[in-house]
C-alpha positions in Angstrom: -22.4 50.4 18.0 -22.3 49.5 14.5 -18.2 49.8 14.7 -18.0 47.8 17.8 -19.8 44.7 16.3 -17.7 44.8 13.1 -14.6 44.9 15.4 -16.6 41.5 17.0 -16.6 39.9 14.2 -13.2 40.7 13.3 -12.2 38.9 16.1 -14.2 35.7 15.5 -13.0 35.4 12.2 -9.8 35.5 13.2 -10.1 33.3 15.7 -11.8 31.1 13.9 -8.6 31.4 11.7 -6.0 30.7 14.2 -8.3 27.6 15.3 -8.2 26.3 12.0 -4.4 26.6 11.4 -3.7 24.7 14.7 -6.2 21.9 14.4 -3.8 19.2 14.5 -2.3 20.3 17.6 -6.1 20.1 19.2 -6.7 17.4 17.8 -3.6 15.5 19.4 -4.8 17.5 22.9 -8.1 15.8 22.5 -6.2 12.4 21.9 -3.7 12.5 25.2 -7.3 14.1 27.1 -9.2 11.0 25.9 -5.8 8.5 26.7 -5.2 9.9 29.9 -9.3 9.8 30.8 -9.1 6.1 30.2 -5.9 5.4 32.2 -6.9 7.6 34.6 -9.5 4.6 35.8 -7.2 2.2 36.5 -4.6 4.5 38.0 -7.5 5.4 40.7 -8.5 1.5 41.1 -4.4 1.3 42.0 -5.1 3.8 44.3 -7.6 2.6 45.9 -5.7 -0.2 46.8 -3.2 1.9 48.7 -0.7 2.7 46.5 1.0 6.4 45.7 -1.2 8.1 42.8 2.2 8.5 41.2 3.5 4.7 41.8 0.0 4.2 40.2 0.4 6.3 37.3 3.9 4.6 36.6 2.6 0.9 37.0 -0.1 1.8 35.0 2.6 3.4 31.9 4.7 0.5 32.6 2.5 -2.4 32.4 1.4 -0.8 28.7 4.5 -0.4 27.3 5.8 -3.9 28.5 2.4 -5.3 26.9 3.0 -3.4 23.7 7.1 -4.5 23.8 6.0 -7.9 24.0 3.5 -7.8 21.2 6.1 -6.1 18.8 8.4 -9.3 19.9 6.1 -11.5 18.7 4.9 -9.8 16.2 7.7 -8.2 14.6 10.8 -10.9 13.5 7.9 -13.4 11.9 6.7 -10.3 10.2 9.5 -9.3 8.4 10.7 -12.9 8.0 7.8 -13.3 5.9 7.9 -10.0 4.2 11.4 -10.8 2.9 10.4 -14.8 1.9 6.8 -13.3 0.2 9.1 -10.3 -1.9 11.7 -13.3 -2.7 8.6 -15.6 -3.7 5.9 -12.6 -5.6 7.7 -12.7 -9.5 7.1 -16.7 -9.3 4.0 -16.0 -7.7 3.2 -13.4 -10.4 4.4 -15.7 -13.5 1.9 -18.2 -12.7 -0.5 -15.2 -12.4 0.1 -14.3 -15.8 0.3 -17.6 -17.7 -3.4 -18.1 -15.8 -4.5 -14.3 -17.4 -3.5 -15.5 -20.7 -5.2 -19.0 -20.7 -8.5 -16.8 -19.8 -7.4 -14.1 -21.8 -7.4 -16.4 -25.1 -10.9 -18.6 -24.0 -12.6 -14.4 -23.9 -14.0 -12.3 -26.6 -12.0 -9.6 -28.0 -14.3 -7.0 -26.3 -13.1 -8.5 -22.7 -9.2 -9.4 -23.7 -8.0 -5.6 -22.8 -9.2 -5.6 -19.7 -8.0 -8.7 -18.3 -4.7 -6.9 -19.7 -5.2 -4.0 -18.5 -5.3 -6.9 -14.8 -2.5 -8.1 -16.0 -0.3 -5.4 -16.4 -1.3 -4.4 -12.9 -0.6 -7.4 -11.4 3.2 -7.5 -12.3 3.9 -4.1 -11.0 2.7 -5.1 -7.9 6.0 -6.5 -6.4 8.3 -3.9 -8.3 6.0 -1.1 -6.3 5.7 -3.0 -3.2 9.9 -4.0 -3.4 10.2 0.0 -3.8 8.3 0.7 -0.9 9.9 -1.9 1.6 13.6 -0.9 0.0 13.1 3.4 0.3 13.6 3.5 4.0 14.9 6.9 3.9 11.7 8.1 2.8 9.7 5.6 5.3 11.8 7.2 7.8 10.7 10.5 6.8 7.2 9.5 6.8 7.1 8.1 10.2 8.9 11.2 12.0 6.2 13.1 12.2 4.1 10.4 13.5 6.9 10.1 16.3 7.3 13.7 17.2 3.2 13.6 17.4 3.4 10.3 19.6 6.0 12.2 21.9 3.7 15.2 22.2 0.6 13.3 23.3 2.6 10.7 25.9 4.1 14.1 27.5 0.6 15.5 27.7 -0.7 12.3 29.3 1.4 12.0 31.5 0.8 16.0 32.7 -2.7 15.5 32.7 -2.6 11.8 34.7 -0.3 13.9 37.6 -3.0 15.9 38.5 -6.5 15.8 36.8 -8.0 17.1 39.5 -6.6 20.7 38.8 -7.2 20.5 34.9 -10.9 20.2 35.4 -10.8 22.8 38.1 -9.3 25.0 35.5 -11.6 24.1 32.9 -14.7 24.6 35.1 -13.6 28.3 35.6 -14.7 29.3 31.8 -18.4 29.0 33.1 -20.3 30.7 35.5 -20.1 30.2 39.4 -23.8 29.0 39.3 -23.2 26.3 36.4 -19.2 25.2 38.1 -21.4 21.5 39.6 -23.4 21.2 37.0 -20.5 20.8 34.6 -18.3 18.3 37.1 -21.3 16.5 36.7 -21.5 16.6 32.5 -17.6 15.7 32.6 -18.5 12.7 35.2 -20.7 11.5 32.1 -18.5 11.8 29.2 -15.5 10.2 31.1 -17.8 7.0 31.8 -18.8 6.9 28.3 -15.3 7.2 26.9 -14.0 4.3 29.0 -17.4 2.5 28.2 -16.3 2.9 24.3 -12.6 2.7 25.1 -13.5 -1.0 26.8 -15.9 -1.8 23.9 -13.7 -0.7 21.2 -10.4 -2.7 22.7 -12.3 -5.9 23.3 -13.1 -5.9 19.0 -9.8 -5.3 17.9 -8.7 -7.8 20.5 -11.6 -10.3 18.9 -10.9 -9.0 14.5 -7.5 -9.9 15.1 -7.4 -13.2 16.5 -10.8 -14.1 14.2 -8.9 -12.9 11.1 -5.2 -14.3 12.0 -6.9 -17.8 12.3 -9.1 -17.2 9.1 -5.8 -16.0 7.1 -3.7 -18.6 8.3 -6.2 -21.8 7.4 -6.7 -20.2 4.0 -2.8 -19.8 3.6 -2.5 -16.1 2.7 1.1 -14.3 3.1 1.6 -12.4 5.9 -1.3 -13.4 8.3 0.1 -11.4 11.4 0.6 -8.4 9.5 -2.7 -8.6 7.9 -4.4 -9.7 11.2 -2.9 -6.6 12.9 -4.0 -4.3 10.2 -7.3 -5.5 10.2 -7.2 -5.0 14.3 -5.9 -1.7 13.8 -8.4 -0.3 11.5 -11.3 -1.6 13.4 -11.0 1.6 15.6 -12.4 3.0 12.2 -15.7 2.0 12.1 -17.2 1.2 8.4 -14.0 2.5 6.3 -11.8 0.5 8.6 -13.5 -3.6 6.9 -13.2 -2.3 3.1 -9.6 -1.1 4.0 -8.1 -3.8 5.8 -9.5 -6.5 3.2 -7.3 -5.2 0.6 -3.7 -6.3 1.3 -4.7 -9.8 2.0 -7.0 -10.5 -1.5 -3.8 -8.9 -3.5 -1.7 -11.1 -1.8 -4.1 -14.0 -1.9 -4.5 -13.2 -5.3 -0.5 -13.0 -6.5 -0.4 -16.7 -4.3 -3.6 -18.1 -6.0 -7.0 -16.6 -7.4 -9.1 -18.7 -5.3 -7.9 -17.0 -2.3 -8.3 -13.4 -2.8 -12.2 -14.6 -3.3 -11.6 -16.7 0.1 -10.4 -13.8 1.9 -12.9 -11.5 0.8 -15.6 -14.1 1.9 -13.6 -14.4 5.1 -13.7 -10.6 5.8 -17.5 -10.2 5.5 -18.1 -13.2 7.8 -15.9 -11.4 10.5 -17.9 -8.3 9.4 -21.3 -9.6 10.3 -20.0 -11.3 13.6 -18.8 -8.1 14.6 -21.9 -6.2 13.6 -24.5 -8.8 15.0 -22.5 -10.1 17.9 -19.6 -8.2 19.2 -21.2 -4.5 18.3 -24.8 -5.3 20.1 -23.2 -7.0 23.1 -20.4 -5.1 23.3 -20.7 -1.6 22.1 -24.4 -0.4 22.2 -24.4 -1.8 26.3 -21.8 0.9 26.6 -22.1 3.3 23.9 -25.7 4.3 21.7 -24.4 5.7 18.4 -26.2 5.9 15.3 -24.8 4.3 12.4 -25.1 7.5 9.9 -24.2 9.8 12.9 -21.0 7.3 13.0 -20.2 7.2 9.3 -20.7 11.5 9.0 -18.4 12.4 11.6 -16.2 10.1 10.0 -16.5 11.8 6.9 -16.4 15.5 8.5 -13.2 14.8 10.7 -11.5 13.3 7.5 -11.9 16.2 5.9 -10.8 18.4 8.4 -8.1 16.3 9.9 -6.8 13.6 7.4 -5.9 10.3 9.0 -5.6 11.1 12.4 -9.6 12.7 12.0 -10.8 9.1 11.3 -9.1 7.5 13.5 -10.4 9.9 16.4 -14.0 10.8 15.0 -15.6 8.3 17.3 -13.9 9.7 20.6 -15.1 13.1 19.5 -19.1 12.1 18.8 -18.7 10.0 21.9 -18.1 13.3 24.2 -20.3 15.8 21.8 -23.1 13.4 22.2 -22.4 13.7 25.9 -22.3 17.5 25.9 -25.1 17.5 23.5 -27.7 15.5 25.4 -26.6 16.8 28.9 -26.2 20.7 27.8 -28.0 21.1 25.3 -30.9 18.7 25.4 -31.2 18.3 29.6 -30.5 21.9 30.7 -32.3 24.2 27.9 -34.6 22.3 26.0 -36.1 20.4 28.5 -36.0 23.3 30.9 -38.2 25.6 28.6 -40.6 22.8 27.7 -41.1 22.9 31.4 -41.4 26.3 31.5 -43.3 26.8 28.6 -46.1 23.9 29.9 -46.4 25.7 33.3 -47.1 28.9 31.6 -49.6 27.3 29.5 -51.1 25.8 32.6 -51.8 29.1 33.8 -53.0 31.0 31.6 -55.3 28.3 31.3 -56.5 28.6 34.6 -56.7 32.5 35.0 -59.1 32.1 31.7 -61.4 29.4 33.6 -61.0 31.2 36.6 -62.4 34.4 35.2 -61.6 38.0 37.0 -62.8 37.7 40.5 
């Protein structure tokens, strides 16, 4: 007996094992799961207006990639048209920097003058490192390969999984018992309306953070207000990292054009920050989607750790459907259940003792 449980728990570990060394690819299974959950909504509201589910599937795949061909239009050629005029303009930029450091620099005590040169130094490696960057595009290349082989991998499974959902969840309700099989159609009923819910929510902010902070960016007169809008946009899918992130490239660059902006974006920033957390989030988000806020910020902490960037980026999908599973499995079906039964048993045992033996 004792044998067989050690050869048990053999196997966990090493399961356990073999889960950990391909957590990535799960984690990019969970991602085309969650992406074709989503599209899967409007490829059904297509079908319900007569059309073939795969016509549907392939308006739906078209209209997105159109949508994000045309963005990159627009977004793209001003993009780099200002990248190349802000690396042609950032040593003038930076001169005026430094002749401003040294006008402070001699008005300061001696116990403050290394540190603003320790600022200053800084400051004019910024466009030598940032020229590097933009210039290597062998190793950008490199970097972004992975990123495409990854993107590949999770379209192709999206587009398995849109074909035929149906069968998947068929499949997937055949790990539990016969008796549970509805109960669990029922728990994935629930998690898919709260991942479109969030998927909605979450959308309709970026949508908001980038317009909000292209228009901020572009009265103030930063560099590179699309770029910066966009980034800002992007990392709102990253709840409470995403707002200290994206506020950094815009104050460096308001900085290197003029001190007075990299104070104006950062003012700008935390304005968008409370409209999104006293506006957008409570009329948006917490209709759809109840998260708490340290909940949010651990899992975000948990998957970074386990994942990298990809983690943060998908930690709110993944408490979205474990809160799901949680409250429906967990919560719903056992400890609610033995309450239940536990009260009826008090009940009567209470009774047979006021009853007496008849």
């Amino acid at each position: 007996m004792r044998f067989g449980k050690l050869l048990g728990l053999i196997a966990v570990l090493i399961g356990l094992y073999l889960l950990w060394r391909i957590r990535i690819i799960i984690l990019l299974i969970f991602a085309a799961v969650a992406i074709a959950t989503v599209l899967n909504r409007m490829v059904r509201q297509l079908v319900r207006w007569r059309l073939q589910r795969s016509l549907a599937i392939a308006v739906t795949l078209i209209t997105i990639f159109t949508t994000l061909a045309l963005v990159l239009t627009v977004i793209v050629p001003p993009f780099t048209d200002q990248v190349a005029q802000w690396l042609y303009q950032a040593p003038l930029q930076v001169a005026k920097i430094s002749v401003w450091l040294e006008t402070i620099d001699s008005r300061l005590p001696i116990e403050l003058s290394d540190q603003v040169q320790q600022l200053d130094t800084f400051i004019r490696d910024i466009p030598r490192v940032l020229g590097s960057i933009f210039s290597n595009a062998f190793l950008l290349f490199r970097s972004t390969l992975a990123l495409l082989v990854n993107s590949l991998l999770v379209l192709v499974i999206t587009i398995m999984l849109l074909a035929n959902p149906r069968a998947y969840r068929r499949a997937f309700t055949l790990i539990f018992p016969r008796f549970y099989r509805g109960r669990i159609q029922q728990i994935l009923d629930a998690g898919e309306q709260a991942l479109v819910a969030w998927g909605i929510g979450i959308l309709f902010n970026m949508v908001v953070i980038t317009v909000l902070s292209f228009v901020g960016l572009r009265l103030i007169n930063v560099p590179l207000p699309i770029g910066n809008a966009c980034i800002a946009g992007i990392l709102t899918f990253i709840p409470n990292v995403g707002p200290i992130l994206s506020v950094i490239p815009p104050a460096i660059l308001g900085l290197l054009d003029a001190p007075w902006k990299a104070l104006a974006v950062i003012v700008l920033y935390i304005v968008i920050q409370q409209v999104e957390s006293n506006f957008l989030t409570p009329l948006i988000m917490k209709r759809q989607v109840s998260l708490l806020p340290a909940i949010t910020l651990i899992s975000q902490l948990v998957c970074g750790l386990l994942f990298g960037f990809l983690g943060l980026f998908l930690a709110l999908p993944i408490v979205v459907i474990g809160k799901v599973w949680l409250q429906e499995l967990l919560v719903k079906d056992i400890m609610n259940k033995w309450d239940r039964e536990k009260l009826q048993n008090h009940h009567l045992t209470l009774s047979e003792l006021t009853q007496g033996p008849r």
